[in-house]
C-alpha positions in Angstrom: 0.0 0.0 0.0 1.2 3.5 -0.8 2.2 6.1 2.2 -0.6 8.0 2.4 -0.2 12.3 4.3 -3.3 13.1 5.6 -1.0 15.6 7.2 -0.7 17.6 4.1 -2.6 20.8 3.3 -3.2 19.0 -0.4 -4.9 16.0 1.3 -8.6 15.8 0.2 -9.8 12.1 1.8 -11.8 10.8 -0.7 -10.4 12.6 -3.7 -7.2 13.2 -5.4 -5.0 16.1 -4.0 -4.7 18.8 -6.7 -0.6 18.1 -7.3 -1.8 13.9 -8.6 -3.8 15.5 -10.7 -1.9 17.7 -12.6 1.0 15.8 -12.5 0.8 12.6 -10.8 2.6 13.3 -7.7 2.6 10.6 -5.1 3.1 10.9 -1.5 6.4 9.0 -1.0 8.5 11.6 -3.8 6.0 14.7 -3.6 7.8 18.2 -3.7 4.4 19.8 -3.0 4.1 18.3 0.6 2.8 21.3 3.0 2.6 20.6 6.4 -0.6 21.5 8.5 -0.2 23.9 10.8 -3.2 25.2 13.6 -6.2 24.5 12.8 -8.4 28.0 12.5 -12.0 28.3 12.6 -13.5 31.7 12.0 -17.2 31.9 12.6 -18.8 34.7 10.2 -22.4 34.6 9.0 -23.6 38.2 8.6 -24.6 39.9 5.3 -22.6 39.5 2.5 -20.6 42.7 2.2 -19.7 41.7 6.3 -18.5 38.5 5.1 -16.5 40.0 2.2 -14.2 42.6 4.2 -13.8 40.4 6.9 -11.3 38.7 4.2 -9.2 41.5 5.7 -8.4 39.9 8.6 -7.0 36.6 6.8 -3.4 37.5 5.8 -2.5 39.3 9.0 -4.3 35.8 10.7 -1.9 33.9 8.8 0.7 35.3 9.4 0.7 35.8 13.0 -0.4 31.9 13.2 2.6 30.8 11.5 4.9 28.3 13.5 7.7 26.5 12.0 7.0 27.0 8.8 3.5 25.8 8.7 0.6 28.2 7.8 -2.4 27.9 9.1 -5.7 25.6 8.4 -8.5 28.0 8.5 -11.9 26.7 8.3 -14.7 29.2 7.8 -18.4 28.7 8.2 -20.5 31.3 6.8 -24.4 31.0 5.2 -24.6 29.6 1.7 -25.4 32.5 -0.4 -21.8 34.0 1.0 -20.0 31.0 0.1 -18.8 32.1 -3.6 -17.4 35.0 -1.9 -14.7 32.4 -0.4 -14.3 30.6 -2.9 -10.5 30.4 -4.4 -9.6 32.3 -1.3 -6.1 30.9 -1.1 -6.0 31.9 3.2 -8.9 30.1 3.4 -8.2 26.0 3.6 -12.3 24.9 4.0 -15.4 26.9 3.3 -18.6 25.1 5.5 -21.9 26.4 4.9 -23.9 27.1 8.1 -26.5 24.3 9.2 -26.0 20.4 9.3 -22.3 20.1 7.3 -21.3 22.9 9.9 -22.3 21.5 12.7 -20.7 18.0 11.9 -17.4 20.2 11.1 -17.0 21.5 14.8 -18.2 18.6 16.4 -15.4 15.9 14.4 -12.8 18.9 14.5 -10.3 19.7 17.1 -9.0 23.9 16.8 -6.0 25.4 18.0 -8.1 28.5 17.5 -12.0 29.9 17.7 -12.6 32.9 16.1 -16.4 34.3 16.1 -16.6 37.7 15.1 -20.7 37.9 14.9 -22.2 38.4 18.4 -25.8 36.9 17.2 -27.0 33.6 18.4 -26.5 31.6 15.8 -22.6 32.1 15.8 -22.1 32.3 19.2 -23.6 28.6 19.5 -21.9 27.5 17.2 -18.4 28.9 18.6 -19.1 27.3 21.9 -19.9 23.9 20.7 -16.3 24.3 18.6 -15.0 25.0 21.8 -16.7 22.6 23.6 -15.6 19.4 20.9 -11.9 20.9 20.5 -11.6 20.2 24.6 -12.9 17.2 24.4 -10.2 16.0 22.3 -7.9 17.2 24.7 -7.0 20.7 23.2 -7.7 24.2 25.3 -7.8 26.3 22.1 -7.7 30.3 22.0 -10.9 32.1 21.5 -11.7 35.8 19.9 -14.9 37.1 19.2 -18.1 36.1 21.1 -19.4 33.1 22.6 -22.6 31.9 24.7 -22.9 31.6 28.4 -25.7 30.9 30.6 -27.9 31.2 27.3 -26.3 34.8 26.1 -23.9 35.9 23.7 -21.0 37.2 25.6 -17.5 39.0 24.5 -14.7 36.3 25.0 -12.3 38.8 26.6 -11.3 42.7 26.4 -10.8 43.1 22.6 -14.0 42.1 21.7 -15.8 44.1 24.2 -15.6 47.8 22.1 -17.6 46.2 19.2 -19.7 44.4 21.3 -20.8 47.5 23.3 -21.0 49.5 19.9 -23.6 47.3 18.9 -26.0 47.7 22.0 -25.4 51.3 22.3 -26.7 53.8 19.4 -24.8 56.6 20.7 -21.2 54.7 21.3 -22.0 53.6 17.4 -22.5 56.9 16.1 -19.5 58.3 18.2 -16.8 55.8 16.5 -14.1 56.7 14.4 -12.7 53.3 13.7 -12.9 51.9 10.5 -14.7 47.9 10.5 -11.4 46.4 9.6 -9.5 47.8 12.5 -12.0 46.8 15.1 -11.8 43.4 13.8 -8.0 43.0 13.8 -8.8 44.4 17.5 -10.9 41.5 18.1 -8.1 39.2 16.8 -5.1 40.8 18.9 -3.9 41.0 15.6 -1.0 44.0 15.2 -0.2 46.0 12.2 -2.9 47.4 9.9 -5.3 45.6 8.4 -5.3 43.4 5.4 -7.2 44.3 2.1 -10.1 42.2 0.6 -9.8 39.6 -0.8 -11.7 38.3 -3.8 -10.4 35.5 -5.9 -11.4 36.2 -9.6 -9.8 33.9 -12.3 -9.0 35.3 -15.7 -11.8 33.6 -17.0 -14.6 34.8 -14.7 -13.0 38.1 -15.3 -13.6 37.5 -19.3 -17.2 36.2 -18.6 -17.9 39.8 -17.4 -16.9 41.8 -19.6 -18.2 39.6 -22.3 -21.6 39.7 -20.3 -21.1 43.7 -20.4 -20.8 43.2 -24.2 -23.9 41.7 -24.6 -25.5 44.3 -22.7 -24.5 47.0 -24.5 -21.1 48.0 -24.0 -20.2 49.1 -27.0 -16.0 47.6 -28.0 -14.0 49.7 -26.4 -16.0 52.3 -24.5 -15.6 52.7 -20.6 -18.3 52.6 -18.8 -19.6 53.6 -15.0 -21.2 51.4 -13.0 -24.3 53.2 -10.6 -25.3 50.6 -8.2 -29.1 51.9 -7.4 -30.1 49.2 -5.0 -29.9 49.5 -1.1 -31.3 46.4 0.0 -34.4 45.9 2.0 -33.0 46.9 5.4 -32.6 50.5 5.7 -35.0 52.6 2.9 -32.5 55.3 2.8 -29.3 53.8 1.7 -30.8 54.2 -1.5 -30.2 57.6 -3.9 -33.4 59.1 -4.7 -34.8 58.5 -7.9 -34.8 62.5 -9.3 -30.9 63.0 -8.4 -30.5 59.4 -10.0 -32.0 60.6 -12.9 -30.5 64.0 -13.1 -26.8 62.5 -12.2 -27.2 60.1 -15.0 -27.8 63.6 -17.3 -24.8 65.0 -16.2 -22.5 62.3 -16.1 -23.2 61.8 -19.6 -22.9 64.7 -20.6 -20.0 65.4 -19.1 -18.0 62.3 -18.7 -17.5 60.9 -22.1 -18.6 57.6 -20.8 -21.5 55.1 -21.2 -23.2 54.6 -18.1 -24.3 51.0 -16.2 -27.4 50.2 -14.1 -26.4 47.7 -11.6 -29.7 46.8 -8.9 -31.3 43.4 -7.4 -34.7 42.0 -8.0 -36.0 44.8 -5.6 -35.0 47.5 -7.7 -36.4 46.3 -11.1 -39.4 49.1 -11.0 -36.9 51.7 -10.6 -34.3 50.5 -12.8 -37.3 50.6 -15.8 -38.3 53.6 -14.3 -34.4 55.1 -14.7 -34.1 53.5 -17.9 -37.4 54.9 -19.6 -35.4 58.4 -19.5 -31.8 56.9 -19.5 -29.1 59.3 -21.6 -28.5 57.1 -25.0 -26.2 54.3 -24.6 -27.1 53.5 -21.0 -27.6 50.1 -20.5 -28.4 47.5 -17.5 -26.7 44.3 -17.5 -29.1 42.2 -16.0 -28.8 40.1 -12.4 -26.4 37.8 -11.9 -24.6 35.5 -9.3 -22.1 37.8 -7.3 -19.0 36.7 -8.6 -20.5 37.4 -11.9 -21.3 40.8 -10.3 -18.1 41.5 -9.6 -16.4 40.5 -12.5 -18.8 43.1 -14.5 -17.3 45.8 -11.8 -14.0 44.7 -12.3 -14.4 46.4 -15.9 -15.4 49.9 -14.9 -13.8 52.9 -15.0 -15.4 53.8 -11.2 -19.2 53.1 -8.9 -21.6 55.3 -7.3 -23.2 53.1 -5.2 -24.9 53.7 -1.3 -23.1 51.5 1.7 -24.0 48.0 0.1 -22.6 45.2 -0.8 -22.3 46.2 -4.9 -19.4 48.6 -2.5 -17.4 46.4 -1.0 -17.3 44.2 -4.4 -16.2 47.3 -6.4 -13.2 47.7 -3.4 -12.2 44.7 -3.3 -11.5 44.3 -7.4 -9.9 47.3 -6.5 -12.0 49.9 -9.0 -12.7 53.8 -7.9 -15.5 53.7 -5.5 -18.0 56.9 -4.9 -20.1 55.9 -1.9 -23.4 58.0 -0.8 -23.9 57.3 3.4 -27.0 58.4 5.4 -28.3 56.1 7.8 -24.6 53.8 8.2 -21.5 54.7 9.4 -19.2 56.6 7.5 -16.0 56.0 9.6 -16.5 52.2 9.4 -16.1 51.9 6.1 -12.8 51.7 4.8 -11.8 52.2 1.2 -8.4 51.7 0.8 -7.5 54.9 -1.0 -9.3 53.8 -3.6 -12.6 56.1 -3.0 -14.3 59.2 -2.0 -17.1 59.3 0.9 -19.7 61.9 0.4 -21.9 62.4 3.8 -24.7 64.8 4.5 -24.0 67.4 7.7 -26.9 66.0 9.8 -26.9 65.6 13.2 -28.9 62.0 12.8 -25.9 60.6 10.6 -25.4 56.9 11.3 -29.4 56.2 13.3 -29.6 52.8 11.5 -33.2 53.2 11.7 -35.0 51.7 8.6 -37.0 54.8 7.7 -37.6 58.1 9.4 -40.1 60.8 8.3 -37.4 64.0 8.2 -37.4 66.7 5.4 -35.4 66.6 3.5 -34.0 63.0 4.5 -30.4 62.4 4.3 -29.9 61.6 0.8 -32.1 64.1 -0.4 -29.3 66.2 0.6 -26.5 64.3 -1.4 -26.8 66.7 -5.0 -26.1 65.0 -8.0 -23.5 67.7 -9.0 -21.5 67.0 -6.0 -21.2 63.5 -7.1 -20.1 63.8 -10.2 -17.3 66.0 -8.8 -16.7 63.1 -7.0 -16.6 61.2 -9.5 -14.4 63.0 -11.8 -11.4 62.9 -9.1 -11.7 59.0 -8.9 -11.3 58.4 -12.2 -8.6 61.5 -13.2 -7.0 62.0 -10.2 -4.9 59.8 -7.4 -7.8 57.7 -6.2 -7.5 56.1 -9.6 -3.6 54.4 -8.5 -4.3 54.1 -4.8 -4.1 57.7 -3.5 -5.9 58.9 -0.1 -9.5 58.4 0.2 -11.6 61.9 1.4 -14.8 62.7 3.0 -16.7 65.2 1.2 -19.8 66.9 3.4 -22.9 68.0 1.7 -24.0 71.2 3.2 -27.9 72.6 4.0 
């Protein structure tokens, strides 16, 4: 019988590792041997766009968790539909989806390490079992994030306690500075600054966009910009309104030489017809797709005016010029990496998180369409467009 290294990072089970497939390696003479190092499991179910720029916290993970040479095994359970978003990932050894295959995964597993950085029930739970299995096979593995005691979620320790209280507090929310990313490497004891996204496009998927663009309506070798109208369903005014849509779309083709993109969900089909009945020529709307679809589409445009969604943090992590519209979500949480502008009302009710409200004019009334496309034009012209310093630009009564 052959030597078999379930010790290796390649090892599958009941498959062949990736190196006997492309080249017929075998354990006994195998240059691509990798030993396992800790075994990680981060615990992140949240919405989408959460999941995505939590990536950010996976390099500075590894490399902190390095010991001898061995990187880490890092397990991640998330829900299903954020599953794509890890997929490739090369810091990320095993993508679980929440629910029965989960559950199996940290009752058979032993960690070295228990990272939950969601402090709802359903990771919580699921962190404490992890804990509870890894010490029953005899390990005492370090924890980060949030766990359940006596039936409620409770911060595992100091660093988790500052996002912890932010999210029971509505004035400690709105009074942060701190971007998402640094609170989680907080929550990790990780040093350093934080890591960037990270999205795992191949050259193909990357292809299948722009040939799905093509199709569309991009004409060959036009530039386009992308305007993300959607908002989801949880908070009404993360959307732009529908007459400064309309009016921006004027401008910015008038102005920008470019063709312009409608990008929204299935909730945002009325509005998008709506747009598009009055649309500049050569606007065009590509349609809903899967989200690595998505944002291999985004990957191809010149820059995004979207609200704080998760058509954002796709457009930051493939690294294009972002323009992002805030009212009732933090604008000091959101990090973009140099690569975007931040345009903010001057209300005292920034950042309420309430679904809707009934003031006049609301916050993204006061967001003008002119101001954006000034925005705009300095993503995709000036320093923003190589990596230079994000801003904040306040819209005044």
């Amino acid at each position: 019988m052959r030597v078999v290294r379930a010790d290796c990072r390649h090892y599958l089970g009941d498959r062949p590792c990736g190196p006997h497939k492309r080249e017929g390696a075998v354990c006994e003479d195998c240059g691509h041997f990798q030993a396992t190092g800790q075994r990680i499991l981060i615990v992140k179910l949240d919405a989408m766009g959460d999941v995505l720029r939590t990536t950010c916290v996976l390099e500075p993970l590894a490399r902190a968790s390095t010991l001898d040479g061995c990187s880490p095994h890092v397990t991640w359970v998330t829900r299903s539909d954020s599953l794509p978003l890890l997929s490739h990932n090369p810091w990320v050894s095993r993508a679980v989806a929440y629910g029965h295959e989960a559950i199996a995964a940290v009752e058979t597993d032993a960690f070295d390490r228990i990272v939950c950085l969601d402090a709802s029930q359903d990771a919580a739970r699921l962190s404490t079992m992890a804990m509870a299995a890894s010490r029953r096979a005899g390990k005492n593995p370090e924890s980060a994030g949030f766990m359940v005691e006596r039936g409620v979620v409770v911060p595992t320790g100091p660093h988790a306690e500052t996002w912890w209280q932010m999210g029971l507090w509505d004035d400690l929310k709105k009074a942060n500075t701190r971007s998402y990313q640094s609170h989680m490497m907080e929550m990790l004891g990780l040093d350093g600054p934080p890591g960037d996204y990270v999205l795992a496009l191949a050259d193909a998927e990357l292809a299948e966009g722009v040939e799905a663009l093509r199709t569309a309506g991009l004409r060959a070798g036009q530039r386009f910009l992308a305007i993300n109208v959607g908002g989801g369903g949880r908070w009404e005014y993360k959307r732009w309104t529908e007459p400064h849509l309309a009016e921006f779309m004027r401008l910015a083709s008038e102005r920008l030489g470019l063709q312009l993109a409608l990008f929204g969900g299935d909730f945002e089909m009325p509005l998008i017809a709506r747009l598009m009945e009055r649309a500049p020529r050569g606007t065009f709307f590509p349609g809903v797709h899967p989200v690595r679809k998505f944002a291999s589409m985004l990957a191809a445009a010149d820059a995004l005016v979207t609200g704080d969604t998760l058509a954002m943090h796709l457009s930051l992590a493939v690294k294009r010029p972002t323009v992002v519209l805030f009212g009732p979500t933090s604008v000091a949480e959101i990090e973009v990496y140099g690569r975007g502008v931040k345009l903010a009302p001057e209300m005292d009710c920034l950042c309420c998180y309430l679904p809707s409200c009934d003031k006049k004019p609301y916050c993204q009334e006061l967001i003008e369409p002119s101001r954006v496309l000034a925005a705009v034009q300095s993503v995709i012209s000036g320093p923003n467009r190589s990596g230079g310093s994000s801003e904040v630009s306040e819209v005044r009564r």
